[in-house]
TORKOL-4160 file (C-alpha; in steps of 0.2 Angstrom, whole numbers, padded with zeros to 4 digits, m for minus):
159
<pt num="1" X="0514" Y="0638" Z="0492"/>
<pt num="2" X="0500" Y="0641" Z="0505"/>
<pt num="3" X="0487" Y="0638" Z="0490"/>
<pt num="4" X="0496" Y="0620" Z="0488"/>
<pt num="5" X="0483" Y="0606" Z="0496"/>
<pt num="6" X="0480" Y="0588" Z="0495"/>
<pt num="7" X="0466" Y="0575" Z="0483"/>
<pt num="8" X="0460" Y="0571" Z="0501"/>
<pt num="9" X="0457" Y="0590" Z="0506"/>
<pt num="10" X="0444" Y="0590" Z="0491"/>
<pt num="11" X="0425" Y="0581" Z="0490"/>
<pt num="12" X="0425" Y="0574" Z="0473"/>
<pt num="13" X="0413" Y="0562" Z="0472"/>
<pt num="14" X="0404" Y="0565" Z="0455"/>
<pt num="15" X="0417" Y="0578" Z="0450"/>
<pt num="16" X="0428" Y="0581" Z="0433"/>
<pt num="17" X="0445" Y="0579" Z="0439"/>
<pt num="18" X="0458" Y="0584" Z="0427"/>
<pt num="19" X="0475" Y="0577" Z="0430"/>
<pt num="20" X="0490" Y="0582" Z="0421"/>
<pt num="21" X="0502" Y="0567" Z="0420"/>
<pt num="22" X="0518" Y="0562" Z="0415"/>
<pt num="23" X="0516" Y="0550" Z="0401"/>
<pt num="24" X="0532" Y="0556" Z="0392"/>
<pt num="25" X="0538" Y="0536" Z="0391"/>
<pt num="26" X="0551" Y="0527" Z="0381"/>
<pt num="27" X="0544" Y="0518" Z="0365"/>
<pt num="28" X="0553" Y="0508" Z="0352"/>
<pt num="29" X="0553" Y="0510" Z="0331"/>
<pt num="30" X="0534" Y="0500" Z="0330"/>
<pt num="31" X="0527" Y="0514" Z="0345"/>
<pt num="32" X="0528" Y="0498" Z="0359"/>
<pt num="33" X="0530" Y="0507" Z="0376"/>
<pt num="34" X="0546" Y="0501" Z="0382"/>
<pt num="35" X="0547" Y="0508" Z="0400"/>
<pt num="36" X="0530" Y="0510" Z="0407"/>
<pt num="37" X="0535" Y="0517" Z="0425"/>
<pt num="38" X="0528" Y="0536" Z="0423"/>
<pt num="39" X="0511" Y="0527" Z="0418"/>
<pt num="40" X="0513" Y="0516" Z="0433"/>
<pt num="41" X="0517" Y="0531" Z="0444"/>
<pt num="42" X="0501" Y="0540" Z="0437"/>
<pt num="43" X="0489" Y="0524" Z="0442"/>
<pt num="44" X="0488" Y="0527" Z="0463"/>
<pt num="45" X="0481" Y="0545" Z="0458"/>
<pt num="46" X="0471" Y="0540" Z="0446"/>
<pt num="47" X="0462" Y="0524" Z="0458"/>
<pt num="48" X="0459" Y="0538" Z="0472"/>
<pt num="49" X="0449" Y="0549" Z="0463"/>
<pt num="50" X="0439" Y="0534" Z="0454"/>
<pt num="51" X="0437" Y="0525" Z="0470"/>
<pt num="52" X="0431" Y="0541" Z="0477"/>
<pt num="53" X="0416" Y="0543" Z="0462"/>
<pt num="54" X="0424" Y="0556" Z="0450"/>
<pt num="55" X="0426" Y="0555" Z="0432"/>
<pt num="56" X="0445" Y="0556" Z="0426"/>
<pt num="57" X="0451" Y="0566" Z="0412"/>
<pt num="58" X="0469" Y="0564" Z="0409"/>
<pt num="59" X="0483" Y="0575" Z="0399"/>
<pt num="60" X="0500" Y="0575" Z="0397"/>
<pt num="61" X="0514" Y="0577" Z="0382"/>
<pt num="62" X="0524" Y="0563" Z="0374"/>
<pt num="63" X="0541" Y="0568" Z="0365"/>
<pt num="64" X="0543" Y="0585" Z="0355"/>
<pt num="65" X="0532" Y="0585" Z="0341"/>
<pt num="66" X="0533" Y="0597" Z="0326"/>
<pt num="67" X="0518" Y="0594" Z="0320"/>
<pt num="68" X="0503" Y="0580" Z="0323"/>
<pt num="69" X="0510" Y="0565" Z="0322"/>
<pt num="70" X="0504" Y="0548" Z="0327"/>
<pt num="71" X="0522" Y="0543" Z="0331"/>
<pt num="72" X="0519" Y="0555" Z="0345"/>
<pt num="73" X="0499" Y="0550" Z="0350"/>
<pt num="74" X="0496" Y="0548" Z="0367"/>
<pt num="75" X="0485" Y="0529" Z="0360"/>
<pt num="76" X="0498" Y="0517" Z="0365"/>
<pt num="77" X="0498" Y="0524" Z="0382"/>
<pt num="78" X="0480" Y="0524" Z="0384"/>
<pt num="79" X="0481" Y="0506" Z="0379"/>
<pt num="80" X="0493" Y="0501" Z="0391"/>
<pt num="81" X="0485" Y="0510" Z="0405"/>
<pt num="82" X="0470" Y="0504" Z="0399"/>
<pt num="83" X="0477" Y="0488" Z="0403"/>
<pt num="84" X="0486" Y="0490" Z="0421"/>
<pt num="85" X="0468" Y="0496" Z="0428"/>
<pt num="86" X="0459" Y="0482" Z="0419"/>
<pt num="87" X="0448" Y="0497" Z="0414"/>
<pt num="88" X="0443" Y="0507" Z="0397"/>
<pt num="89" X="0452" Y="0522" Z="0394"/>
<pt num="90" X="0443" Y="0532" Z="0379"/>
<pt num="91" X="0454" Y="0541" Z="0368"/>
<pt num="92" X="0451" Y="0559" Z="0361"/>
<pt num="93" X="0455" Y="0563" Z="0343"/>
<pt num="94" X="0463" Y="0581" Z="0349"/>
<pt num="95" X="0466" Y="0590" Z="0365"/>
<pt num="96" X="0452" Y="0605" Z="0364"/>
<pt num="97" X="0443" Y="0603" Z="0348"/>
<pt num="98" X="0426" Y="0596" Z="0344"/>
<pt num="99" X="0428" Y="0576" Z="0349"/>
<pt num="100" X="0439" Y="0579" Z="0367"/>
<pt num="101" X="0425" Y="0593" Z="0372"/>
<pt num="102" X="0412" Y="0581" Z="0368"/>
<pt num="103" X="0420" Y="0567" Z="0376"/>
<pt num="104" X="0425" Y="0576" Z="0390"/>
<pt num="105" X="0405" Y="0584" Z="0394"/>
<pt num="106" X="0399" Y="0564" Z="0393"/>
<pt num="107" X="0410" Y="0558" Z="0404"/>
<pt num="108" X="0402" Y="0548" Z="0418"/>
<pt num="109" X="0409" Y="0545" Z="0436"/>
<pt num="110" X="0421" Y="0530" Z="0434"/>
<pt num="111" X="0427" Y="0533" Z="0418"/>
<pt num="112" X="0443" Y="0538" Z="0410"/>
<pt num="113" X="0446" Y="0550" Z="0395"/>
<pt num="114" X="0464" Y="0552" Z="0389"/>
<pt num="115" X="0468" Y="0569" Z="0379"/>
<pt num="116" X="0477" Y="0567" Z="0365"/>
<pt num="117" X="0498" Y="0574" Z="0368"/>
<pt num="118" X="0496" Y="0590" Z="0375"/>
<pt num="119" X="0512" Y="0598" Z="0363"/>
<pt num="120" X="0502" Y="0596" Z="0347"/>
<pt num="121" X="0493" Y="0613" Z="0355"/>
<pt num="122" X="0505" Y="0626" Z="0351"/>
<pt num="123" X="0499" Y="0634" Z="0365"/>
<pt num="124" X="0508" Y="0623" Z="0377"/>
<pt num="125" X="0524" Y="0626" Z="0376"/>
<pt num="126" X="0521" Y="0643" Z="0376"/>
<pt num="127" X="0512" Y="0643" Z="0392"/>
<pt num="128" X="0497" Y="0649" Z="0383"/>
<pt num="129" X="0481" Y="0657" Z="0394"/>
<pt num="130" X="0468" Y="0653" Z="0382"/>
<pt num="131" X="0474" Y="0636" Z="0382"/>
<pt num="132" X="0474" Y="0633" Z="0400"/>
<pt num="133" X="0453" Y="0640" Z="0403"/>
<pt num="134" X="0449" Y="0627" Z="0387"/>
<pt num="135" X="0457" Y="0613" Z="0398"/>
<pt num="136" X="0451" Y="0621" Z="0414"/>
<pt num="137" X="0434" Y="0621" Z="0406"/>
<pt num="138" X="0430" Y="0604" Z="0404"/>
<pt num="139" X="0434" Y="0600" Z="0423"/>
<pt num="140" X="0431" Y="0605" Z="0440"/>
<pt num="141" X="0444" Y="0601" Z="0449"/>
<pt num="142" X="0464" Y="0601" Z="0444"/>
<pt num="143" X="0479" Y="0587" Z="0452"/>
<pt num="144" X="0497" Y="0590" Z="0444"/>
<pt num="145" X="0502" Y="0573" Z="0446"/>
<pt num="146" X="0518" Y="0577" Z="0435"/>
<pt num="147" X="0533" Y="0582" Z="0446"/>
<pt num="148" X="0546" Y="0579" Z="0433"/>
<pt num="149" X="0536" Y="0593" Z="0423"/>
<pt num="150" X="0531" Y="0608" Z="0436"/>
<pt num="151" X="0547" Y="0618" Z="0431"/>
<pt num="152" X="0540" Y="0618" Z="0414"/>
<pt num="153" X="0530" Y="0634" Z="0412"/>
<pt num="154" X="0518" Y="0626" Z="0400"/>
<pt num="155" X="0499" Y="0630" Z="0398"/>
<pt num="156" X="0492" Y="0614" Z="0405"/>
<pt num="157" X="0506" Y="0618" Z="0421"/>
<pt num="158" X="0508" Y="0633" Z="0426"/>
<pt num="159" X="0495" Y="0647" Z="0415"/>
């Protein structure tokens, strides 16, 4: 636990910050978000590292896919965070490919990119090490701001 420390141990102006959030929210038949507290929970994190000049690159899993799926897209949470922070959120098409790498590289301090959900890797669930240097890799500094998912040994946790 000695390895543990706190956002405010760590400089991060201009620095990628990669936080792995719970966005595993409630949504209705039509995808409408229907209890939005684990995005609100997310939002103090998020404000500190923007206010402190770092770019935001933000993951997390919704549901249990068995495949791709946009019943299972991580787009209506983007929009409704998006919303609460009155700021944009950009939206990758996957989690490691082509377009989140991209995005990921151009991002500039101050803004946000949402990965697309995190399970429809299949290396998540299975705690996968290759996984876990591609998501490493497009950041500098790592927050596990997802407390209801640290017993999870999942690639984007614990690998």
């Amino acid at each position: 636990m000695s390895d543990i420390i706190s956002i405010k141990d760590i400089d991060l102006n201009k620095k990628k910050v990669f936080i792995r959030c719970d966005f595993n929210v409630p949504q209705d038949d039509f995808l409408n978000i229907t209890d939005d507290r684990r995005i609100r929970s997310a939002i103090p994190t998020i404000r500190y590292c923007l206010d402190n000049g770092c770019s935001v690159i933000l993951a997390s899993h919704l549901g249990r896919p068995k495949e791709i799926s946009s019943k299972y897209s991580l787009e209506p949470v983007a929009k409704r965070l998006a919303r609460l922070l009155d700021k944009e959120v950009i939206m990758a098409k996957d989690i490691i490919g082509e377009d989140a790498k991209s995005k990921a590289a151009n991002l500039k301090a101050s803004e946000i990119l949402m990965l697309e959900n995190l399970r429809f890797e299949k290396g998540e669930t299975k705690n996968d090490e290759n996984l876990a240097k591609e998501l490493a890799s497009m950041a500098e500094v790592y927050i596990n701001d997802a407390f209801g998912v640290c017993h999870r040994a999942h690639a984007s946790v614990e690998a």
